[in-house]
C-alpha positions as a printed Julia matrix, in Angstrom:
495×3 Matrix{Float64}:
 185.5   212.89  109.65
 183.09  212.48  106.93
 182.62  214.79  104.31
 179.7   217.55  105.19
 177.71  219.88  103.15
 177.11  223.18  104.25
 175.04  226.18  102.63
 175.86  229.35  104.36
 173.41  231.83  103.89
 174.72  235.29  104.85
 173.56  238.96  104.04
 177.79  239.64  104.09
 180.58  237.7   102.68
 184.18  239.13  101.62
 185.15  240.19   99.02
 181.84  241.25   97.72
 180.17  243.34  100.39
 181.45  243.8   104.27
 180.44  246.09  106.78
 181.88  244.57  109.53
 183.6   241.11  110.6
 180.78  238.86  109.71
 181.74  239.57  106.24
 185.34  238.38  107.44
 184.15  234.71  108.96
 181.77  233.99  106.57
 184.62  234.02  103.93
 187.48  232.84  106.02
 185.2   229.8   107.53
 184.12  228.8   104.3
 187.32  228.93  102.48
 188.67  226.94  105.41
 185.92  224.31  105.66
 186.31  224.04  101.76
 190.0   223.13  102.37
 189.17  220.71  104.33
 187.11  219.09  102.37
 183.89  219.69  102.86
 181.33  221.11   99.85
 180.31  224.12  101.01
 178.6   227.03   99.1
 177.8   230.67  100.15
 174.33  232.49   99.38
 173.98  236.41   99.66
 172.51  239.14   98.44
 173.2   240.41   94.98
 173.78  243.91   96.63
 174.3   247.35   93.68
 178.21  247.39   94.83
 178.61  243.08   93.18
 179.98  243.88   90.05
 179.07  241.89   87.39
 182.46  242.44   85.9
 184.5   242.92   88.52
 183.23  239.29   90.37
 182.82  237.4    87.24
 179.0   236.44   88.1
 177.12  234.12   85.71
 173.77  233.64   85.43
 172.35  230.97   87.26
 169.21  230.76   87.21
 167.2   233.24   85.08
 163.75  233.06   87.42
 163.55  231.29   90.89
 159.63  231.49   92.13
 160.17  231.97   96.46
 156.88  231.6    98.55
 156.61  234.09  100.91
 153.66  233.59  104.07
 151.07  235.9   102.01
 152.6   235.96   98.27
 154.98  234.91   95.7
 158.08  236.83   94.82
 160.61  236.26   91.84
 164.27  236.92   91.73
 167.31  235.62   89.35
 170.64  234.11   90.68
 174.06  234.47   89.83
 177.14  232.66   90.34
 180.6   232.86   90.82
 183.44  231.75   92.74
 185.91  232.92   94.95
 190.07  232.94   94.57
 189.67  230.02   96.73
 187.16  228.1    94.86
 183.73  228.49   97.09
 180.84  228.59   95.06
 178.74  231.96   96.17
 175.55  232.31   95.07
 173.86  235.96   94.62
 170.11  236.55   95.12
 169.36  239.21   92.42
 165.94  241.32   93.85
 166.64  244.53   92.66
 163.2   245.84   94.92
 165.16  244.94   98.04
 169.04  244.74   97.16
 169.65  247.48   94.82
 170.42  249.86   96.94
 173.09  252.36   98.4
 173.87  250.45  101.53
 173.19  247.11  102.75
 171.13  247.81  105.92
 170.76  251.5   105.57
 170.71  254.72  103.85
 173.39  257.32  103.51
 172.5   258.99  107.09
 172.62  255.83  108.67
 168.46  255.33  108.59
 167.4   251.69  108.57
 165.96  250.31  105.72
 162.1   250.16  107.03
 161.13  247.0   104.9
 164.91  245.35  106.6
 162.67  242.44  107.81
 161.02  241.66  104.29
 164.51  241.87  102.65
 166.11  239.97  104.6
 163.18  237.11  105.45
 163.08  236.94  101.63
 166.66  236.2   101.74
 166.54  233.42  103.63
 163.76  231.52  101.9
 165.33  232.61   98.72
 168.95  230.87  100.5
 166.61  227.85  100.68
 164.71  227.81   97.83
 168.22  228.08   95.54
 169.05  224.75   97.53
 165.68  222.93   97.14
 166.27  223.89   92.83
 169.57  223.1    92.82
 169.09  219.68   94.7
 172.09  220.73   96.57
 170.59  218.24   99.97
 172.71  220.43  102.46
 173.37  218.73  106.18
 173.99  221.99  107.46
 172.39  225.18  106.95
 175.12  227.8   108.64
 173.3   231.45  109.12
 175.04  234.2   110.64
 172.79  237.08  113.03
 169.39  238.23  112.36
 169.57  238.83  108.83
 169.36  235.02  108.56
 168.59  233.64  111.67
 165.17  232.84  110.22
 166.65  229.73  108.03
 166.46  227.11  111.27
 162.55  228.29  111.92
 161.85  227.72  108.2
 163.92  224.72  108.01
 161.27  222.99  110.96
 158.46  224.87  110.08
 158.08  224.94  106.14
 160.18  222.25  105.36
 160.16  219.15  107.64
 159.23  216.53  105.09
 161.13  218.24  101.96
 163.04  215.44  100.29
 165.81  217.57   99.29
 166.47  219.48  102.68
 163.68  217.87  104.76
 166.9   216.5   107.32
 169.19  219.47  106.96
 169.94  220.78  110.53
 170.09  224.45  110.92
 172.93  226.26  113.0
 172.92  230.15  114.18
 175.91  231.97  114.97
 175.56  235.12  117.14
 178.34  238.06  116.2
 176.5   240.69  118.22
 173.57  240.03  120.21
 173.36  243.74  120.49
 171.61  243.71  116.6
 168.36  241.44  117.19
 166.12  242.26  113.66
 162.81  243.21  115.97
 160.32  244.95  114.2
 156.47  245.27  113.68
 154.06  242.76  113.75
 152.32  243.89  110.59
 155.77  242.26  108.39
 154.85  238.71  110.28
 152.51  237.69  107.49
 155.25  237.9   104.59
 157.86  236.17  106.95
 155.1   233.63  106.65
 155.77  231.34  109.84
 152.34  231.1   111.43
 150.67  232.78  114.05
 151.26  229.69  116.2
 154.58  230.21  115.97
 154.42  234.04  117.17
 154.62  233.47  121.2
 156.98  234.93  123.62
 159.55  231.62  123.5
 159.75  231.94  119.48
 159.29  235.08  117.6
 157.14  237.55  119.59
 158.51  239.93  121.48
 156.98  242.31  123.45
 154.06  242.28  120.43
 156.72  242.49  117.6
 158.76  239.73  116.06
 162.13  239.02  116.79
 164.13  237.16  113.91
 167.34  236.77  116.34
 165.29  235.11  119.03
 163.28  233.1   116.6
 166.32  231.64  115.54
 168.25  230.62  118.67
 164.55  229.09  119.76
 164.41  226.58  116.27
 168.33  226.53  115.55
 169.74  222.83  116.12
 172.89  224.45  117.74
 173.22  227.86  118.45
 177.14  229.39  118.44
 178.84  233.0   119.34
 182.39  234.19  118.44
 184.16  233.56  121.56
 183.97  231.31  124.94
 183.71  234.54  127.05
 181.05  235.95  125.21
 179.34  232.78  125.3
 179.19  233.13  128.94
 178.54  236.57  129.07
 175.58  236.38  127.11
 173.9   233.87  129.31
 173.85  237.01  132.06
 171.15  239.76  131.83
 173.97  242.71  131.27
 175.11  241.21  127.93
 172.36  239.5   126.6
 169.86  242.26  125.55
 166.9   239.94  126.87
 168.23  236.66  125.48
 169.36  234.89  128.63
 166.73  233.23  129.26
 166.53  231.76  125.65
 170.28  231.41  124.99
 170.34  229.29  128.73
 167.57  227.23  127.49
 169.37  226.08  124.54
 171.46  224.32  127.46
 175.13  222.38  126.13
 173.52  223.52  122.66
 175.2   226.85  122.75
 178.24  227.16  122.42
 181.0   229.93  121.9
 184.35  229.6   119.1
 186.56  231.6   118.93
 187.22  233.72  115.44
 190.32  232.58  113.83
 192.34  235.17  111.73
 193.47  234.58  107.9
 196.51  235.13  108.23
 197.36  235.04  104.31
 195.9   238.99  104.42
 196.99  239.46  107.94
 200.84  238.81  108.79
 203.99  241.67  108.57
 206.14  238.89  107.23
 204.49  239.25  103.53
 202.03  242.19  103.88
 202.13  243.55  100.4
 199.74  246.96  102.1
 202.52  248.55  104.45
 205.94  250.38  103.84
 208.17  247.1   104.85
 207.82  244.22  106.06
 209.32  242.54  109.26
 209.33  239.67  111.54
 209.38  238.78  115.37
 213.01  238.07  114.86
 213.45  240.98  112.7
 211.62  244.11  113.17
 213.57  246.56  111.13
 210.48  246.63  109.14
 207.88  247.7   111.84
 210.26  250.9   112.82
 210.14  252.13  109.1
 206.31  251.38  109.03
 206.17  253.53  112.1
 208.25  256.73  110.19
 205.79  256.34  107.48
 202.91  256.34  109.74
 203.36  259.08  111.44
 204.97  261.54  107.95
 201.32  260.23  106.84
 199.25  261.53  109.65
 201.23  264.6   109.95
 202.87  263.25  113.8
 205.71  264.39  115.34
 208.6   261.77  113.02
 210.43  260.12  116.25
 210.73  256.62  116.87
 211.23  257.54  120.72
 207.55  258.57  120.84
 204.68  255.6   121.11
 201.92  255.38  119.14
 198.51  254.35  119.76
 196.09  253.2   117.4
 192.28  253.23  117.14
 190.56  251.55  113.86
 187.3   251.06  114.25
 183.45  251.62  114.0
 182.44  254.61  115.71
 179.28  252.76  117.73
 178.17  252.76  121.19
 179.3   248.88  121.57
 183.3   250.34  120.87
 183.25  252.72  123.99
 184.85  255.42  121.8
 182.81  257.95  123.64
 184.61  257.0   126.84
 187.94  257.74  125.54
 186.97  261.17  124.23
 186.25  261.81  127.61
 189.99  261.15  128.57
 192.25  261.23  124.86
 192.99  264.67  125.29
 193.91  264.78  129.32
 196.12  261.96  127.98
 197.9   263.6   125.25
 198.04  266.69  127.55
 199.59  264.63  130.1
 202.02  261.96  128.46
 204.69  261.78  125.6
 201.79  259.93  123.42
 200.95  259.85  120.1
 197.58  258.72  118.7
 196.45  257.48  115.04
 192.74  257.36  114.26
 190.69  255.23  111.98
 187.1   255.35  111.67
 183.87  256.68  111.0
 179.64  256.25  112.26
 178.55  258.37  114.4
 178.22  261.6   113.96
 179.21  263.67  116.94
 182.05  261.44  116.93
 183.57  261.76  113.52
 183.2   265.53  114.03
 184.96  265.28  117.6
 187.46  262.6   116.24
 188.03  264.6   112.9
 188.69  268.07  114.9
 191.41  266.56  117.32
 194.41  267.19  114.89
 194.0   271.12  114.72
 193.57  270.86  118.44
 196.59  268.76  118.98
 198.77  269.14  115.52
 201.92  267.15  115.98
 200.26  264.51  118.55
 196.7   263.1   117.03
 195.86  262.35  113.05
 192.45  260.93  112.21
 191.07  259.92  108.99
 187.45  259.56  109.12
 186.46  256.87  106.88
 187.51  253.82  106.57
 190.55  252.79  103.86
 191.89  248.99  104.45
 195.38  249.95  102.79
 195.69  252.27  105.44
 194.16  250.13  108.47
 197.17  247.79  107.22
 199.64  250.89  107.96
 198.01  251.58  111.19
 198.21  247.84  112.34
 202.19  248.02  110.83
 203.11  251.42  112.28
 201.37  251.97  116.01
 203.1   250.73  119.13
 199.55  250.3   121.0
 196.58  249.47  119.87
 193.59  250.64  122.01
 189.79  248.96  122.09
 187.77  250.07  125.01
 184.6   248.19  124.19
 182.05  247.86  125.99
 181.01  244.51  125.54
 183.04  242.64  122.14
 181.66  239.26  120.99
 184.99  238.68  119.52
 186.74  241.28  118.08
 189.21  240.8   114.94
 191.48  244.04  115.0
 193.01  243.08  118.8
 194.21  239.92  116.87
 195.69  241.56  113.84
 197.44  244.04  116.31
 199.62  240.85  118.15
 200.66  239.26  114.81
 201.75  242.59  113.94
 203.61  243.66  117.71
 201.3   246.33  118.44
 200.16  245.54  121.83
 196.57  245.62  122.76
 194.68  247.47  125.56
 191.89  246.5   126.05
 189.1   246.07  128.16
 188.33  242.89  130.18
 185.25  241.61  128.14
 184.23  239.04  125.41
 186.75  238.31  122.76
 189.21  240.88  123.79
 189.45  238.38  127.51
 190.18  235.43  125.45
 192.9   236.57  122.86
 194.71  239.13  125.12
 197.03  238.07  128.05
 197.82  240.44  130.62
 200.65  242.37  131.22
 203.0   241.38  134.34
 204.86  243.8   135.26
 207.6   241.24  137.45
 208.33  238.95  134.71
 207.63  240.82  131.32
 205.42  238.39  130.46
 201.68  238.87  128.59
 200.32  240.14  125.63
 199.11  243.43  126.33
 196.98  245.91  128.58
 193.6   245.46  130.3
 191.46  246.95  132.46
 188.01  245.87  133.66
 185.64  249.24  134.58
 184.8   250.98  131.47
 185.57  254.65  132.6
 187.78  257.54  131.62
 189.58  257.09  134.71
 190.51  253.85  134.08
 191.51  253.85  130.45
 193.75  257.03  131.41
 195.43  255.09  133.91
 195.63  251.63  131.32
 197.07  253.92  128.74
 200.22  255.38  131.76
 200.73  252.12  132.44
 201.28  251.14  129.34
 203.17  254.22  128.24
 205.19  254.23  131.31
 206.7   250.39  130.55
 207.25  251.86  127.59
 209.68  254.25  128.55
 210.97  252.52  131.52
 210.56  249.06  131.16
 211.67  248.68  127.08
 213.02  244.84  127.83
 209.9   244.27  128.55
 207.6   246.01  125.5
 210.26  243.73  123.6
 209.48  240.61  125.65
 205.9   241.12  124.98
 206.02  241.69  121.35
 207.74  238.85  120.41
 205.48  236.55  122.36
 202.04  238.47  120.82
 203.94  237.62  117.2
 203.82  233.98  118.05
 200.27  233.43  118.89
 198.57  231.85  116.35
 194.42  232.18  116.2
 193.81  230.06  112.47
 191.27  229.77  111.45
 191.6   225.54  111.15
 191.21  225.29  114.58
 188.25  226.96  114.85
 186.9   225.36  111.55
 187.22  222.06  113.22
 185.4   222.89  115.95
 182.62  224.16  113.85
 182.84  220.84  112.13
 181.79  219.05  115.78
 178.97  221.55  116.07
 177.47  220.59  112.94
 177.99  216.9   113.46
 175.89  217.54  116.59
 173.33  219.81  115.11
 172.71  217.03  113.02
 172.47  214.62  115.77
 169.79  216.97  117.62
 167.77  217.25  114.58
 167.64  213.77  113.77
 166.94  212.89  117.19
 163.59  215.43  117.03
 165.19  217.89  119.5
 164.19  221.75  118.92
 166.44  222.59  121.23
C-alpha cells in the first residue's frame, strides 16, 4: 500500500470543537490513517471556543489571500497538533468563525451567511494546501459544510500544479443536513452559472452544497452499508436518490469504527470502576452510583435504561414520550436521561423526574464525564431513530454490556444483532415500525428477559463486550476508496 496524502477539510474535528459524531471520525480516521502511515493533515475553522492556550496553536501563516467567485477575502492560520501527532490547521476569519456556536446562535437560529462561511472554508482548506505545497492525493470532506472542495477541485483547479490531480472524496453523516440556501450567495461560492443546473448545484432555484458535492466528488461514502442502501430509496434520501444512484459502484457505505482508547470499561478513567466481560464487578458498582446520582430507586434488581442523545427529530425521542411514561407506569423500569435541543423536549424530558421521582432522572445538557457513567451504569440502552446513518452511542453501549434497542434502520441494523429468545444469542433489541406501540412492547420484551430469562441478559452481554468495531478496519477501507477516487479522477471520470 503506498503511502497517501490526505487533507481533510472539516468544519468539526475533536478535541477542538464537536457537535456531533463528525467531530468523532474526523479525529479518529485521521489519527488512524496517520498510524498507518499515511501524511495526513486536518483543516478547520479557528472557531471562539480553540484556545490559543489551551491547544497550543502557532501561527502559521500571518495573511493567506482566498479568491472567492466575486471578491477577495483574507484570513491567518494557525497550527498545532494533536496528542497523536496530526497536523490541524485552523482558518482564523474572525467575520465568520468568531462566534458563539458553530452553525448557530444560542436559540438554535442558523447562521444566515452559513453558506459564505462555510464556502470560504473550503477554498480557504485549499488555498492553505496550494501555499503550503502540501500536493494532497486526496482531499477527504465531510457533509455540506465542505462538500464544495470536489466541485472546486474540477472546477477552479484542474490544471493547478500543486493540487491540479488531487481527487476529491465526500462522506455523507446525515443526508438529512443538505447546506441549501439562496441563490443570491452563488456568486461568492464562485462556481459559475454553468455549473448551477438541477444535476449540480441548483435546486429547486437555490444551491445545494451537499448535492453539488456528491455530483463532482471522485467517490462519494456514508457511515454505514445499510445507510448506503437506504439512501439510494426516496424515504431516506431527502431528494438525493437519484444523484447518489448515479454515482453508481462510486458510492459506497463504511462503517464508523469506535476508538476504543476513550471508549472501553476495562481502563475508563470517567466512571466509578472499572470491569470486564469476564469480570463485571465493576459495571454493578457503576450502576449504584448511577442511580444515587440521578436520584433512582438504589437496587441492583431494578434495570436501567439509558437515553444520551440529541434531542432532534432524526432520534425519534418524540415517539418515546409518547410511551416512557405508560412504560414506567407499567413495568419495574428505571430510566436515565441525557440530552438537550429541542425545546418542548428538554422541558418534557426535564419535568419527568418530579412526575416519576424514584423511576426517571434527566440532565438536560450534555456532560461527557457523565455520558461515560450512563454508558457504565444502565442495563439498556434505548435509540429509537428514525433513520441513523451510523450511530456511535449503540456501539459504546456493547463494549460497555448495556444492551441496545434499537430500531431496525441504518447503522443501528449493522452493529446490533438481534435478540433470540431460544438460544440466548444476539446483541440486543430491535424493532422495525417506529411507533409508541412498538417501542413499548421492544422495551417488555426486553425487560421481561430481564427478569425471567437472566442466563440469557448474561449470554448477551458478554458476546456485545467482544465485538470489536476499530477503527483500522474501517481506515483501510477508506484507504481503497481513495486509491479509487484517484483512479476515477485520473481516468477523467466526474462520476
Amino acid at each position: 500500500m503506498d503511502r497517501l496524502r490526505v487533507a481533510m477539510i472539516t468544519s468539526e474535528c475533536v478535541p477542538f470543537a464537536k457537535t456531533g459524531g463528525l467531530a468523532d471520525v474526523v479525529g479518529a480516521l485521521a489519527k488512524t490513517l496517520r498510524s498507518m502511515g499515511h501524511d495526513v493533515i486536518v483543516v478547520m475553522p479557528r472557531y471562539r471556543q480553540v484556545d490559543v492556550q489551551r491547544f497550543q496553536l502557532r501561527p502559521f501563516f500571518q495573511q493567506m489571500c482566498v479568491w472567492m467567485g466575486d471578491r477577495e477575502e483574507w484570513c491567518a492560520v494557525h497550527s498545532t497538533r494533536t496528542e497523536d501527532d496530526v497536523p490541524v490547521y485552523f482558518i482564523e476569519h474572525n467575520m465568520y468563525f468568531d462566534r458563539e456556536g458553530l452553525y448557530h446562535d444560542a436559540e438554535f437560529r442558523d447562521y444566515p451567511d452559513n453558506p459564505r462561511r462555510f464556502a470560504f472554508l473550503t477554498r480557504a482548506g485549499l488555498q492553505l494546501c496550494r501555499d503550503m505545497r502540501f500536493d494532497a492525493d486526496i482531499v477527504h470532506v465531510h457533509d455540506w459544510q465542505t462538500a464544495l472542495a470536489p466541485a472546486y477541485l474540477k472546477v477552479w483547479h484542474w490544471n493547478d500544479a500543486v493540487i491540479g490531480k488531487t481527487a476529491g472524496v465526500l462522506t455523507i453523516h446525515n443526508i438529512g443536513y443538505q447546506g441549501i440556501y439562496p441563490a443570491e450567495h452563488y456568486p461568492y461560492i464562485g462556481l459559475g452559472w454553468q455549473n448551477f443546473t438541477s444535476d449540480k448545484l441548483e435546486d429547486h432555484g437555490r444551491v445545494n452544497f451537499l448535492k453539488g458535492g456528491i455530483y463532482f466528488a471522485d467517490m462519494v461514502t456514508t457511515v454505514s452499508p445499510t445507510y448506503a442502501r437506504e439512501t439510494r430509496t426516496p424515504e431516506y434520501a431527502y431528494g438525493m436518490a437519484p444523484y447518489l444512484n448515479a454515482k453508481g459502484e462510486n458510492y459506497v457505505g463504511i462503517l464508523n469504527g469506535v476508538d476504543y482508547s476513550h471508549w472501553d470499561p476495562a481502563h475508563d478513567p470517567l466512571i466509578p470502576a472499572r470491569y470486564t466481560r469476564d469480570d463485571l464487578r465493576g459495571k454493578a458498582i457503576c450502576k449504584d452510583a448511577l442511580q444515587r446520582r440521578f436520584g433512582l430507586e438504589v437496587s441492583p434488581e431494578i434495570p436501567i435504561i439509558a437515553v444520551v442523545s440529541r434531542f432532534a427529530d432524526q432520534k425519534g425521542l418524540d415517539v418515546l414520550a409518547a410511551c416512557i411514561e405508560d412504560i414506567v407506569d407499567a413495568m419495574i423500569v428505571q430510566f436515565v436521561i441525557l440530552g438537550s435541543g429541542d425545546r418542548n423536549l428538554e422541558q418534557y424530558y426535564g419535568a419527568l423526574p418530579a412526575r416519576h421521582g424514584g423511576r426517571i432522572g434527566s440532565h438536560i445538557g450534555y456532560s461527557n464525564e457523565l455520558a461515560h457513567w450512563i454508558e457504565a451504569g444502565a442495563d439498556f440502552f434505548i435509540m429509537p431513530s428514525r433513520y441513523e446513518p451510523c450511530g456511535l452511542n449503540q456501539i459504546y453501549s456493547l463494549r460497555y454490556g448495556t444492551l441496545p434497542i434499537v430500531r431496525n434502520t441504518g447503522g443501528l441494523a449493522d452493529t446490533v444483532e438481534q435478540y433470540d429468545e431460544r438460544t440466548g444469542d444476539g446483541t440486543g433489541f430491535k424493532f422495525e415500525e417506529l411507533s409508541p406501540h412498538a417501542i413499548y412492547y421492544t422495551v417488555g420484551w426486553a425487560v421481561s428477559t430481564w427478569y425471567d430469562r437472566k442466563h440469557h441478559i448474561a449470554k448477551m452481554r458478554r458476546k456485545a463486550m467482544a465485538q470489536e468495531f476499530s477503527w483500522e478496519d474501517s481506515a483501510r477501507r477508506y484507504v481503497v476508496v481513495y486509491e479509487r477516487a484517484i483512479r476515477n479522477k485520473r481516468g477523467g471520470h466526474e462520476q
